[in-house]
N, C-alpha and C positions, 0 to 999 in steps of 0.2 A: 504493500500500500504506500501510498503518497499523501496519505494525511491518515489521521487518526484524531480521537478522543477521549476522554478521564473512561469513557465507557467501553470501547473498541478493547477487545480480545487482544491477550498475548501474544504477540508474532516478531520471526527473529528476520532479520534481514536476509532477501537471500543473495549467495555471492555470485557477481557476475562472472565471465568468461570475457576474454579477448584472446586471438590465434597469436600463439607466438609468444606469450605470456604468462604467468602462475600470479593468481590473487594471492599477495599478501596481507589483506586487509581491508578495514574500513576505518578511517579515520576523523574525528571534527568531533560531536558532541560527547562524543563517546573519549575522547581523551588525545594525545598526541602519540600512541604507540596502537600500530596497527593493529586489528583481533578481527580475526576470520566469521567471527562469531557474533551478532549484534543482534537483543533483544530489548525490545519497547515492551514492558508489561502495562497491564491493565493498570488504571490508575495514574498511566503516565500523565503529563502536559506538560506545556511547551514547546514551538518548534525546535528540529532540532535541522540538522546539514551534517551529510556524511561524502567526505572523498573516496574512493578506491584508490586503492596503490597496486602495484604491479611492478612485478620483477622481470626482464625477458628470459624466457628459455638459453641455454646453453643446447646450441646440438653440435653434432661433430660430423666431420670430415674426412673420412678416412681415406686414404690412398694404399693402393699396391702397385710397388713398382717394377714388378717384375724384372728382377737384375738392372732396371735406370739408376740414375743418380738424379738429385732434386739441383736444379742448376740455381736459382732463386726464391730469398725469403724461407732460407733455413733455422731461420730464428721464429717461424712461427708453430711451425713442424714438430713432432714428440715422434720419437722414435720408439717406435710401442714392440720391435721384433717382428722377423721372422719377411724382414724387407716390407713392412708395413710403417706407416708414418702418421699423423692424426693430429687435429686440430679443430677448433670449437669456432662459432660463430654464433650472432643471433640473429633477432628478427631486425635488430636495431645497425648491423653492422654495415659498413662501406660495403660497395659491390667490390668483388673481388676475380680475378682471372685462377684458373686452375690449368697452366699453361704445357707448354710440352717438355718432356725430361729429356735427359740424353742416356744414351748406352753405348757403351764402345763394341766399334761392327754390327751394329745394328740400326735399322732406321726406324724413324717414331710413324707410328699407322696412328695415333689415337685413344682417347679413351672412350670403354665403356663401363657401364654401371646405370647411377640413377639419370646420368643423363650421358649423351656419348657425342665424341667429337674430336679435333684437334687441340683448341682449347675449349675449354668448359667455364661458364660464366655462373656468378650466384649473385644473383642482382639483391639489393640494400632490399628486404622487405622478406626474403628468403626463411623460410621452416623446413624442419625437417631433418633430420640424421641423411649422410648423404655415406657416398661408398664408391670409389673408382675403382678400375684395373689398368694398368699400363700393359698396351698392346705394341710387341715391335716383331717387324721382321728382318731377318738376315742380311746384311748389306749383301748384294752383289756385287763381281769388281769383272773390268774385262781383262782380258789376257791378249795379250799382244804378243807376235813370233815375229823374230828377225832370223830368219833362216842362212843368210850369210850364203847363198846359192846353192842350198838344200831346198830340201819338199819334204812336204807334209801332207795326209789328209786324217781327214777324221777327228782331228783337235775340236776341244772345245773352247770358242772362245769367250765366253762370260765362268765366271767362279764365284759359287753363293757360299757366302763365312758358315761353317761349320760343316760344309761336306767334301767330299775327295774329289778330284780331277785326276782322272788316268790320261797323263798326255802321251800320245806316241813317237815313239824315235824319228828324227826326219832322216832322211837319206840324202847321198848327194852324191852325183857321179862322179867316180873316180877317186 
């Protein structure tokens, strides 16, 4: 209710909700330290004026980097194990980039997860526990022959990091 009188029934305030947020409280007639709790009994009078107060959510960020390294803003990052890295935000935070890692011999494809991409954005107004995977694949490299007035067939000429290349002997007359 929004008004009452000496005769109006016992009733306790009820607490609101906002996304993004944990009520801490109601504050004003009732005192200067928030209470989740606030009851008008019968017999009250007087107007009274109450605030809500609100904390925002902490959610987190977790990252897998599958064998990457984090190239920037390693000071915001917790290394929780196991190539895993983590980090909090709320609803109230700057928007932030969740940008591309590197890995040696391999190239960056993207992430996926709660949202997938090259980089990944959490725009200021964001909820929610979030959760990537860093996705790469294999550099390729080409292979170049300087036969020096030999021959060859059969060669391959591109090489993907982490698999074999059987080349063949070139020949050359005489």
């Amino acid at each position: 209710p929004t008004t009452y009188n000496v005769e109006s029934q016992t009733f306790t305030l009820k607490n609101p909700t906002r996304t993004g947020y944990t009520f801490t409280g109601w504050m004003g007639s009732n005192g200067n330290t928030p209470k989740t709790s606030v009851t008008i009994s019968k017999g009250s009078y007087g107007d009274n004026s109450y605030t809500a107060n609100w904390e925002p959510i902490r959610y987190t960020v977790k990252i897998h980097l599958n064998g990457g390294k984090i190239a920037t803003n390693t000071e915001w990052w917790s290394d929780i194990g196991n190539d895993t890295y983590q980090t909090t935000y709320t609803i109230e935070s700057d928007s932030w980039n969740l940008s591309s890692l590197t890995r040696d011999y391999y190239d960056w494809k993207g992430w996926t997860g709660t949202d997938s991409g090259n980089t990944v954005t959490i725009p200021k107004g964001s909820t929610g526990n979030k959760e990537y995977w860093a996705n790469w694949a294999p550099h390729t490299y080409t292979i170049s022959y300087y036969l020096n007035g030999g021959s060859i067939s059969g060669q391959p000429t591109e090489h993907t990091y982490g698999t074999e290349n059987k080349i063949p002997r070139p020949t050359r007359n005489g």
